[in-house]
Legacy VTK file of the C-alpha trace (Angstrom):
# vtk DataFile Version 3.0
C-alpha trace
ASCII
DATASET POLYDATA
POINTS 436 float
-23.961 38.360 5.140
-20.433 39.474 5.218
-19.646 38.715 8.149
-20.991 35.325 8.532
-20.619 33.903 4.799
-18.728 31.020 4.684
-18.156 28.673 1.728
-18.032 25.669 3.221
-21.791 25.252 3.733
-22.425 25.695 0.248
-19.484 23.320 -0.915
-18.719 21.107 1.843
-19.684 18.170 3.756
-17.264 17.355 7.196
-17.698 14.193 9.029
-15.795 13.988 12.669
-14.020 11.168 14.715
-17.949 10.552 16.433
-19.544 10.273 13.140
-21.393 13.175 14.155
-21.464 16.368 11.168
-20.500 19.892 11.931
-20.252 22.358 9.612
-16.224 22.081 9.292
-13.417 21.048 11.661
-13.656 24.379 13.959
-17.170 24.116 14.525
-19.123 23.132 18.015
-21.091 21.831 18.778
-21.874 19.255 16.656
-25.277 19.739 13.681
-26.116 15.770 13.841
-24.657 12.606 14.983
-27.242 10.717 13.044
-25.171 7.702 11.266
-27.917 6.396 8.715
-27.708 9.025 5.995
-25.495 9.579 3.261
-23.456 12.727 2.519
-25.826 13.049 -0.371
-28.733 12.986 2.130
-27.091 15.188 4.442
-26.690 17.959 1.993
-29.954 18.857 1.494
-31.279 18.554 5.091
-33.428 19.965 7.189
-31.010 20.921 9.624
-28.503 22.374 6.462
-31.006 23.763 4.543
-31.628 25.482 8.270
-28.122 26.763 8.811
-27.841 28.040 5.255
-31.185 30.189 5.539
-29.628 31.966 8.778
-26.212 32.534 6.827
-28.449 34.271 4.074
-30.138 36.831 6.896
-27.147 37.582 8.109
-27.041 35.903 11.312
-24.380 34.428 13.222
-24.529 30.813 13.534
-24.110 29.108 17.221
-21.153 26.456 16.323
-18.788 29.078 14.319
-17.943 30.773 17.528
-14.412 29.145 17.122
-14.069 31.462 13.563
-15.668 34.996 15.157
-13.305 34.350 18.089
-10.104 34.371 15.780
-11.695 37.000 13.796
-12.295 39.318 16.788
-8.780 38.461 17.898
-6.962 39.378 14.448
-6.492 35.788 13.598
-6.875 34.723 10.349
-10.548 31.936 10.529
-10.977 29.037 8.619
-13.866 30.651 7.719
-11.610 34.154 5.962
-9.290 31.396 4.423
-12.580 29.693 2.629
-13.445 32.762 1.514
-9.885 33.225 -0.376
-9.994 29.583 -1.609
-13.406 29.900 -3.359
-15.108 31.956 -5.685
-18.328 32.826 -3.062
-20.346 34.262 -5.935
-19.932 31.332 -8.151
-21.185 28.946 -5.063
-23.915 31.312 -4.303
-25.462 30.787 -7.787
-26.145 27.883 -6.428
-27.829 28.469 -3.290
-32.229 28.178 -3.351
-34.205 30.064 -1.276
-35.308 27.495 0.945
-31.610 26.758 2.068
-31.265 23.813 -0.732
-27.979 23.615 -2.947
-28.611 22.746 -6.435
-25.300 20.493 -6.751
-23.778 18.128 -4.458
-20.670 19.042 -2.588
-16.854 18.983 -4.046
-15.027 19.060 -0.731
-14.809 16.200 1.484
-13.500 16.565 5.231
-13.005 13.353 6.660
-11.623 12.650 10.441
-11.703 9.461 12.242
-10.591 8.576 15.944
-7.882 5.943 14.738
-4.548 7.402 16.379
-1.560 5.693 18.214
-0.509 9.252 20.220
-1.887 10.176 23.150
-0.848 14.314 22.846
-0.863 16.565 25.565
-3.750 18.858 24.111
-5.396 16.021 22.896
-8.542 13.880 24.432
-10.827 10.654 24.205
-13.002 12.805 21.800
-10.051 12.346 19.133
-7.810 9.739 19.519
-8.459 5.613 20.350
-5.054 5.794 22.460
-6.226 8.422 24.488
-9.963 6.283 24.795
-7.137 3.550 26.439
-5.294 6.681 28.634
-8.429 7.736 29.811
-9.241 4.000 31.117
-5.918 4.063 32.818
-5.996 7.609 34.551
-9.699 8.103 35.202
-11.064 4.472 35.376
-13.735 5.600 32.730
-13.886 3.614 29.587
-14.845 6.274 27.005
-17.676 4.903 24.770
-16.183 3.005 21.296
-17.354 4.790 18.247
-16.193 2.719 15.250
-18.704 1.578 12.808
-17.038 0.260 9.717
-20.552 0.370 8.057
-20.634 3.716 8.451
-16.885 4.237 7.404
-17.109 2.205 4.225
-20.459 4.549 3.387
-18.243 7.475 3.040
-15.380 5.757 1.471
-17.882 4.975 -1.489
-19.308 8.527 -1.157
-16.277 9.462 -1.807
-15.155 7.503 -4.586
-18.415 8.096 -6.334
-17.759 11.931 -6.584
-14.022 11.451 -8.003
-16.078 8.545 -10.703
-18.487 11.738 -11.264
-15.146 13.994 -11.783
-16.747 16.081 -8.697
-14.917 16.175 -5.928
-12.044 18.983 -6.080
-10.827 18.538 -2.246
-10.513 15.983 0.365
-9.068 17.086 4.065
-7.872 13.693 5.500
-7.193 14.482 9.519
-8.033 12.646 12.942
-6.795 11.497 14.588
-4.181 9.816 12.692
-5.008 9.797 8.839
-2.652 6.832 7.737
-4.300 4.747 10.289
-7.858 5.188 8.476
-9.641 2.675 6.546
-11.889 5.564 4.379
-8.729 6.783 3.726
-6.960 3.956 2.227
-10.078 2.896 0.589
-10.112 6.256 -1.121
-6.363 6.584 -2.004
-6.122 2.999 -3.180
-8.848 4.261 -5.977
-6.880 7.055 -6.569
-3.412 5.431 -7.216
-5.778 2.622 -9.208
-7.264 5.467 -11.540
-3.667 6.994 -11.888
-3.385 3.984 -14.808
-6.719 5.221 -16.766
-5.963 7.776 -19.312
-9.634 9.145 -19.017
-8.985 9.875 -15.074
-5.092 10.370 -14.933
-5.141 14.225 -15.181
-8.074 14.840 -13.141
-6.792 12.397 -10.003
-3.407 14.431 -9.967
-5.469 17.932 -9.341
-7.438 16.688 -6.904
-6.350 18.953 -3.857
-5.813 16.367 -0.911
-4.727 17.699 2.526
-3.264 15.973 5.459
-2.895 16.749 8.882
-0.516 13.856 10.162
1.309 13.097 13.365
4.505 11.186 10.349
4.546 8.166 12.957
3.451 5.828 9.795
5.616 5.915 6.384
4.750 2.201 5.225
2.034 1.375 3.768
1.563 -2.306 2.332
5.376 -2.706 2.564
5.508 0.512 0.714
6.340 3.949 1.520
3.359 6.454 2.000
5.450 9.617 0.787
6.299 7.459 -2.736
3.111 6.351 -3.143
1.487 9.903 -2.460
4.206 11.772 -4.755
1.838 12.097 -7.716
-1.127 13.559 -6.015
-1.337 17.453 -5.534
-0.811 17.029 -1.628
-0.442 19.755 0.686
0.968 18.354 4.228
0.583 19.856 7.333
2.651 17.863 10.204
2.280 18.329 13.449
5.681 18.982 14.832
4.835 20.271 18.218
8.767 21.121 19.032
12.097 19.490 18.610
13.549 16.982 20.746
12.475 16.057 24.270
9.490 19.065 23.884
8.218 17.197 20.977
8.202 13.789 22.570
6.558 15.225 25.414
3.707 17.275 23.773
3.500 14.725 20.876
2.946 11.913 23.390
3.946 7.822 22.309
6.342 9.316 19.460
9.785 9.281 18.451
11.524 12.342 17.232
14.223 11.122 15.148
11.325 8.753 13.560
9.290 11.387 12.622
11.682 13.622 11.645
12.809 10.704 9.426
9.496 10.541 7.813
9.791 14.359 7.162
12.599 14.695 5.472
11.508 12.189 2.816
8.361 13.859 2.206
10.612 16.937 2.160
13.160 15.440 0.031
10.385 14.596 -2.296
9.258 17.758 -3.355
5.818 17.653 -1.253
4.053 21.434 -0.317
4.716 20.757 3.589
3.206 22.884 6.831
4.410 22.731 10.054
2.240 22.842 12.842
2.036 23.118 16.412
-0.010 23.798 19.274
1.414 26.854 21.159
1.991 25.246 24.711
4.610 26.133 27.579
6.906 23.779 26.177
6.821 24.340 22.612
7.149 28.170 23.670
10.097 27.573 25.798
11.017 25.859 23.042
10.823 27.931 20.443
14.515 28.970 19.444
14.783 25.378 18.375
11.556 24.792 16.856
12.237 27.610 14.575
15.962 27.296 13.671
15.094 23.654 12.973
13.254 24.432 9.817
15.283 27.706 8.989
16.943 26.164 5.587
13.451 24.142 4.398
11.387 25.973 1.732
7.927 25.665 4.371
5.357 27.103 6.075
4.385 27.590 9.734
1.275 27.431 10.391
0.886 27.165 14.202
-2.103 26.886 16.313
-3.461 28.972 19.740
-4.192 26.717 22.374
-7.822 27.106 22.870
-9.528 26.592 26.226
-11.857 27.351 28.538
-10.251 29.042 31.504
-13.877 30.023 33.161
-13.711 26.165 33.506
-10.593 25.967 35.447
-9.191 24.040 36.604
-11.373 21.280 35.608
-11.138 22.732 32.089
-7.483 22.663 31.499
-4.789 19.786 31.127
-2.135 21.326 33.718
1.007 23.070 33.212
0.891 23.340 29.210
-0.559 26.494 29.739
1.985 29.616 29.647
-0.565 31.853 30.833
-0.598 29.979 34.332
2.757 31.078 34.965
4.207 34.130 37.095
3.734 37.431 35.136
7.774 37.855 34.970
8.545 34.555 33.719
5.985 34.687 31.495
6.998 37.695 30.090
10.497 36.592 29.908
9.524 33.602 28.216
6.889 35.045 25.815
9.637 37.755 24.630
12.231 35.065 23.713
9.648 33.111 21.637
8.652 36.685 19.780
12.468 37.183 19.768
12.804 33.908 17.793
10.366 34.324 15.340
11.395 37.814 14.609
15.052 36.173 14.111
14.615 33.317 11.448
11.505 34.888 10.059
10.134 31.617 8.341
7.263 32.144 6.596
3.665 32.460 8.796
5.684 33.736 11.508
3.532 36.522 12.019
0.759 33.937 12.724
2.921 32.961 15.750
3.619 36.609 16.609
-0.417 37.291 16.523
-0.766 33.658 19.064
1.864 34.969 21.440
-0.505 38.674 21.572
-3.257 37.180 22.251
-1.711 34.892 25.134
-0.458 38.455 26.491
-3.621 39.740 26.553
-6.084 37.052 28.149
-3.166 36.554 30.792
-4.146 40.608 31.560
-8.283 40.080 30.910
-8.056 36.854 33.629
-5.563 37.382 35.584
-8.194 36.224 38.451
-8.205 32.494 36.739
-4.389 32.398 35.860
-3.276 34.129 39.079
-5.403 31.747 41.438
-3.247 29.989 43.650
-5.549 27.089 44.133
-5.809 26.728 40.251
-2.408 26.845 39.920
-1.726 23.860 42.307
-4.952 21.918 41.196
-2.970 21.962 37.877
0.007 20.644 39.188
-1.253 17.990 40.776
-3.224 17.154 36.984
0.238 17.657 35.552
1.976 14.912 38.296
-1.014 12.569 37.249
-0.735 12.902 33.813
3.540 12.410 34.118
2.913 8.864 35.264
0.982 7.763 31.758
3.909 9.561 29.594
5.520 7.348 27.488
8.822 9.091 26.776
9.217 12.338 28.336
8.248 13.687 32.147
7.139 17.375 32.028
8.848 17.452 35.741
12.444 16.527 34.307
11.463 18.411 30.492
10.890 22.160 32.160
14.647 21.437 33.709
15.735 21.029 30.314
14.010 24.066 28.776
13.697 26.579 31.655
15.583 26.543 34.867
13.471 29.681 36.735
10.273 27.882 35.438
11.207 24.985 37.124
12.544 26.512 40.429
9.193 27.915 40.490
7.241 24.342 39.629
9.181 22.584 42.000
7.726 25.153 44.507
4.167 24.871 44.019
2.425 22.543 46.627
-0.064 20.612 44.937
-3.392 19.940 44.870
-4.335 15.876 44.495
-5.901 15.785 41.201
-9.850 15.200 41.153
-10.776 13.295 38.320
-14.802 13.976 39.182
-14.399 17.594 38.890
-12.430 17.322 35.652
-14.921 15.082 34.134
-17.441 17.626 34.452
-15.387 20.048 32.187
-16.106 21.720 29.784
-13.154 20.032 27.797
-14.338 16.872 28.641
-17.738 17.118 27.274
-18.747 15.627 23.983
-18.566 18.571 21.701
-14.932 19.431 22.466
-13.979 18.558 18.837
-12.931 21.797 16.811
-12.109 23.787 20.094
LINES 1 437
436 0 1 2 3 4 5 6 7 8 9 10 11 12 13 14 15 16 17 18 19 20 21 22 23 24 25 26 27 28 29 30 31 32 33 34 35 36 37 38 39 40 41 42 43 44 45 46 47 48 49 50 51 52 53 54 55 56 57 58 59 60 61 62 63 64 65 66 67 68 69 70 71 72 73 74 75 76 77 78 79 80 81 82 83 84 85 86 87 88 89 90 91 92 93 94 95 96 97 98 99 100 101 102 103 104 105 106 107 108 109 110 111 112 113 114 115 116 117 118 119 120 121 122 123 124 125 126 127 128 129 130 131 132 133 134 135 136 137 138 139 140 141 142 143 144 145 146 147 148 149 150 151 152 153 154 155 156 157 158 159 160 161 162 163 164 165 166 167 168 169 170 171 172 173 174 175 176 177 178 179 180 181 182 183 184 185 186 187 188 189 190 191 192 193 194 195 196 197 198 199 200 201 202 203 204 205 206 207 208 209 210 211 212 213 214 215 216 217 218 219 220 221 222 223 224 225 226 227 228 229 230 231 232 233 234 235 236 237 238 239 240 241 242 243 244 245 246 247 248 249 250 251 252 253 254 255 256 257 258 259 260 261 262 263 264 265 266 267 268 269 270 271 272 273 274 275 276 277 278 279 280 281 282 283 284 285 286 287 288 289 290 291 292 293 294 295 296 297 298 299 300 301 302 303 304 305 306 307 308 309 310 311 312 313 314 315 316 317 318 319 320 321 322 323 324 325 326 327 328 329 330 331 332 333 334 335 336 337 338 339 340 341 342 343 344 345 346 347 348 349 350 351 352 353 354 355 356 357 358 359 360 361 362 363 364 365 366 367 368 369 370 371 372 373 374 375 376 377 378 379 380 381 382 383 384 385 386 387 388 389 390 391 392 393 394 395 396 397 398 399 400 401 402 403 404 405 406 407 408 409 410 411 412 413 414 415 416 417 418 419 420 421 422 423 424 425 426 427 428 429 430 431 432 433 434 435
């Protein structure tokens, strides 16, 4: 089983922005999108009890691909990070033959589509604003998926394992987390049983984690970081650049804002991670990104842009790929961005070092995908379509800013008029992109 164990079937229930379950945030496709049972009737499933029997033989399970890929690429998985974070033999004890756990779960990962960004790796799958964006570009209203029924189910599912003193993790992300009622419903609880002696102590171990876009610091007419201060809360904030780069890849918000918002969870003490998406910009970027942080006692914890090339170009979202760019300006860029993290050396920089190898490499491995000519204009002309639903920044006026050969050599390109049919039939498009 050593290869394939993972804790988080044996501990952990997950929850996505469809209401469907998966196993955990990286895994695809989906195990269920049945809406009518409870977490506690979930646990014990047929289709669990299923996936844990196949973990116990040994074999590798269909929606973890996203986990063996990282693992086969030298990236730390979600899967290897489980295994640090939990005692496997302890949770194994607890494991029946037939696939059954004995006790219900402790971890709860909750993500909703509530979000006000529409970011440039993002899609309809994840975030309400981009359900609007994909109205405006494509003319296809993406199907609504909120069920408050369903919502205020977990929110008491919830809530009844912190009563029970069971639940030892919650992993609030989205979407946008501040925007969700299960979340509020939950943390309201929590800040109510801060004022019973029986639950104070408990409440304040609870590990809660956050993956937020910092667009929303009020709460009630109250700020979010002040009212989370007491909780043990590790943040990880999507900070996908610095300036114009950030306002382009993080799509609909502000950068001073944000940044705002950051500094007073900062200022408060909180155990913060900064994330990003590794796109063109944020590479091009990079010097900045990294100096940015280079006094702030924090993390990096940065993410490889996952896609589907095979798919291209229907599979991509334009020029926020590096590896569609010329092998010397690539190269040129890619060195600068290792240069930079070699330079300020914040902590997880390796992490961005092993992204920026791996981008190398499949640029090598397909250079029939990210050499194609047609490809390459196809995704200009998705990257002109996309420029006129920006809110803020232009990707034709931000690679001026960041990279002047880059643009001499966009400005070149002859597009393709974007197809919106053949894009819809991508692989990105389809209904189990979540956790890609």
């Amino acid at each position: 089983m050593s290869d394939v164990i993972c804790p988080l079937i044996l501990n952990h229930v997950y929850t996505g922005t469809r209401n469907e379950r998966r196993l955990c945030c990286s895994a695809t496709p989906r195990v269920s999108q049945d809406k009518k049972r409870t977490d506690e009737e979930w646990w014990n499933s047929e289709e669990m009890k299923g996936i844990r029997r196949k973990m116990m033989r040994g074999e590798k399970l269909e929606m973890c691909g996203v986990c063996y890929y990282r693992e086969e690429n030298g990236l730390e998985s979600l899967r290897q990070e489980g295994l640090h974070d939990w005692d496997i033999d302890e949770l194994l004890k607890n494991l029946q033959p037939d696939g059954s756990v004995d006790v219900l779960p402790e971890f709860f990962e909750h993500k909703s589509v509530h979000c006000n960004l529409k970011c440039q790796t993002c899609t309809p799958v994840l975030s309400s604003t981009w359900m609007k964006l994909e109205k405006e570009m494509y003319g296809y209203k993406w199907p609504n998926n909120f069920d408050d029924e369903y919502e205020e189910k977990q929110a008491e599912s919830i809530i009844n394992a912190i009563l029970d003193k069971r639940c030892k993790k919650i992993n609030w992300a989205g979407g946008e987390p501040m925007m969700m009622p299960v979340h509020w419903k939950v943390t309201d609880k929590l800040v109510e049983l801060l004022d019973d002696p029986e639950y104070h102590d408990y409440v304040r171990s609870i590990r809660i984690q956050y993956n937020t876009n910092l667009t929303k610091g009020i709460w009630k007419n109250k700020s979010i970081p002040e009212m989370l201060k007491p909780f043990n809360i590790e943040l990880r904030t999507s900070m996908d650049g610095v300036g114009d780069a950030f306002e382009f890849n993080r799509d609909g918000a502000k950068w001073d804002e944000c940044w705002n918002v950051w500094n007073e969870y900062y200022d408060l003490g909180f155990e913060i991670e900064v994330n990003a998406v590794y796109t063109a910009p944020l590479i091009m970027n990079m010097d900045a990104y990294q100096k940015q942080y280079i006094d702030k006692d924090v993390r990096f914890y940065d993410h490889i842009y996952v896609t589907y090339p095979d798919q291209y170009p229907g599979g991509g979202q334009g020029m926020v790929d590096i590896r569609l760019y010329p092998q010397h300006i690539f190269d040129r860029i890619v060195t600068n961005a290792e240069n930079s993290l070699k330079k300020y050396m914040n902590e997880g920089f390796e992490r961005g070092l092993d992204i920026l190898r791996i981008y190398r490499d499949e640029k090598q491995k397909m250079a029939h995908i990210f050499e194609n000519e047609d490809i390459i204009r196809k995704m200009k002309g998705y990257t002109e379509h996309r420029d006129n639903f920006c809110d803020n920044v232009k990707f034709q006026d931000l690679i001026w800013e960041l990279d002047q050969e880059a643009a001499e050599w966009y400005s070149k390109i002859e597009s393709l008029p974007y197809d919106p049919n053949e894009n819809k039939q991508a692989g990105w498009r389809a209904e189990d992109w979540e956790g890609r």
